[in-house]
Each structure stands twice: as structure tokens, then as C-alpha cells.
C-alpha positions in Angstrom: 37.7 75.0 -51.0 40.4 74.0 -48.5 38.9 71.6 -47.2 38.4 70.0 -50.1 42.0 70.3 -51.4 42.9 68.8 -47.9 40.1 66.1 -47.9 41.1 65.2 -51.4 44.7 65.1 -50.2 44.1 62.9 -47.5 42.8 60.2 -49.6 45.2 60.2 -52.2 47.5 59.5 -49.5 45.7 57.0 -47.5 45.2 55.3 -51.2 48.8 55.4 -52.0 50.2 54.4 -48.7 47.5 51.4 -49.1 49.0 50.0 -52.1 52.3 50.1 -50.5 51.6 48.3 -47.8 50.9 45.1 -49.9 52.2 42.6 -51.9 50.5 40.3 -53.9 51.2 36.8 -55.5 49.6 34.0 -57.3 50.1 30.3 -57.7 48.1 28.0 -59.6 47.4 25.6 -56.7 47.8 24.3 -53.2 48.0 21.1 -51.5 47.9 19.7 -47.9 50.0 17.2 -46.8 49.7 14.8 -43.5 53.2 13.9 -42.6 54.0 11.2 -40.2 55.8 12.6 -36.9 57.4 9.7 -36.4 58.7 8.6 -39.7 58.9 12.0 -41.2 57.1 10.5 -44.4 54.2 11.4 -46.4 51.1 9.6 -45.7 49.0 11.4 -48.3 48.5 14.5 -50.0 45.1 16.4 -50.5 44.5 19.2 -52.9 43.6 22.1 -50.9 42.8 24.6 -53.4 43.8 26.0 -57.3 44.0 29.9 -58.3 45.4 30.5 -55.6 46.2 34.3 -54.3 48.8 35.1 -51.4 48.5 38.8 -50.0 51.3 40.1 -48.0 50.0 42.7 -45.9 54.0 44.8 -44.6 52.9 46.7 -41.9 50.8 43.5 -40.3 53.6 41.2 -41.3 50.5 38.9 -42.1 49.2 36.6 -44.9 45.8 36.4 -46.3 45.7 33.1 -48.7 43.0 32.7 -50.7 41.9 30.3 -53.1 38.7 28.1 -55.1 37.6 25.2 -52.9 36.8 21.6 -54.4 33.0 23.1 -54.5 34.1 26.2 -56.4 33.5 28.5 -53.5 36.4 31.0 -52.3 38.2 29.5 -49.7 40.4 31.6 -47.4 43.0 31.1 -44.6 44.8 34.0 -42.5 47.7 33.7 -41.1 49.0 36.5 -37.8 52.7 37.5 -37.4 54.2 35.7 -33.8 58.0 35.9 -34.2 61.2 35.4 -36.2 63.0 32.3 -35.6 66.9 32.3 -36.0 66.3 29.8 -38.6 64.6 32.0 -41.2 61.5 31.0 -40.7 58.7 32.9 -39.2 55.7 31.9 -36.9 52.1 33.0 -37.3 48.9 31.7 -35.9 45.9 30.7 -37.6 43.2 33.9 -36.5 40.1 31.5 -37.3 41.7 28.1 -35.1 44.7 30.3 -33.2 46.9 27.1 -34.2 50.4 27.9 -35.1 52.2 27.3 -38.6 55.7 28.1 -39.6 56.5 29.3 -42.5 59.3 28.4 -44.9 59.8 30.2 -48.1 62.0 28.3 -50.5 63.0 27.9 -54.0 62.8 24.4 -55.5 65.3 22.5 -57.9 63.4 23.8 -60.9 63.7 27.6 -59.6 60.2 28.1 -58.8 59.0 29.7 -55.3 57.5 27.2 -52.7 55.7 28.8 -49.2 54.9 26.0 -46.7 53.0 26.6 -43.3 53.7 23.6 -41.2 51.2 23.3 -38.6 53.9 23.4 -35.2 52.3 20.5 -33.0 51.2 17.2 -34.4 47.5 16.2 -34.5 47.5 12.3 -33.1 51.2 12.4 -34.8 50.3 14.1 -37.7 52.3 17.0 -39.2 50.1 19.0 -41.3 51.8 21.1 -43.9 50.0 22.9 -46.6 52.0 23.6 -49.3 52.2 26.3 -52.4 54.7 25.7 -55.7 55.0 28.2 -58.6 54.5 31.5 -56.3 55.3 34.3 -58.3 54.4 38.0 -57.8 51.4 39.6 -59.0 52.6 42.7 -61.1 
């Protein structure tokens, strides 16, 4: 009977500390957009994704983003903890590619929530930056 007040005491705790450990948010969409190095400019901008979910994982430091492809099909990208910069912003690497991104959180003109991961080295001089508006937290 102990051992299963303990065992049952266990979970609860593994289960609470769990939820904790998370954060989750929403957005209605996500783009990518291919940057010019050079110019700075915006050479075109692709629809990455819609119903879009960003999980926060604390202990990780780490971001799971998933979302519904143009095919329907869930669509996912996850993003590792590097470092702090002393700008605010915060690396991570790509775990499927190990590319690097740098995240900026910021809050637009109209007072919504906006995470961008800016890929950190161009591809034939092309910043790619994949961009989320309208993130709000999941309660």
C-alpha cells in the first residue's frame, strides 16, 4: 500500500512538474521571407504555414513550432538553445539541418507579438527569416 501511495506520488509530481515546464502559444500563421544580404530588402515572401503552435519547453530553453503545411500535413521545426547575445536576442540551431537562427521577439505597431528566426549566414546572399505575427499565449 506504500508503494502505491509513493508510486502514485511520483507521478503526480512528474505530471505537475511537466506542465510547468512549458509554455504554449498560438498564432494563426507563418511566413518565410528571402531577404537580400546586400540590399537588406525583401525579395519575396512565402507562406510557410497557418495554425500555427509555438511550445516553449523552460528547462531546454527550446522551441518546438509546429504548424499545417500547404498539403495539410503537420509541419514541424525545432529549434536548440546556443546562447544569449547582449542584444536580447537568443541563438538556437535547427536539430534536423544544425543551421543557426536568431531569434527576436518583438511587439509590432499594432501591439501584437512577432517571433522571427533569422537564419545567421546567408544562402548565395540570401537571409532567410521566417516569421510569426499575432503570437499570443495558449491559456
Amino acid at each position: 500500500m506504500k508503494r502505491l501511495l509513493f508510486l502514485i506520488f511520483i507521478l503526480t509530481s512528474i505530471l505537475a512538474y511537466g506542465q510547468d515546464d512549458e509554455k504554449v502559444f498560438r498564432a494563426p500563421s507563418m511566413e518565410a521571407l528571402f531577404i537580400d544580404s546586400v540590399s537588406n530588402k525583401v525579395m519575396t515572401s512565402v507562406p510557410w504555414g497557418k495554425t500555427v503552435i509555438i511550445v516553449y519547453k523552460n528547462y531546454f530553453k527550446s522551441y518546438q513550432v509546429l504548424y499545417t503545411d500547404v498539403d495539410g500535413a503537420l509541419g514541424f521545426i525545432n529549434f536548440d538553445y546556443l546562447q544569449d547575445l547582449q542584444d536580447g536576442n537568443i541563438v538556437y540551431t535547427e536539430r534536423k539541418s544544425g543551421k543557426k537562427y536568431i531569434l527576436s521577439k518583438y511587439v509590432n505597431d499594432k501591439g501584437e507579438v512577432v517571433y522571427m528566426f533569422k537564419k545567421d549566414r546567408t544562402d548565395r546572399g540570401v537571409f532567410v527569416v521566417f516569421v510569426i505575427q499575432k503570437v499570443v499565449e495558449n491559456s
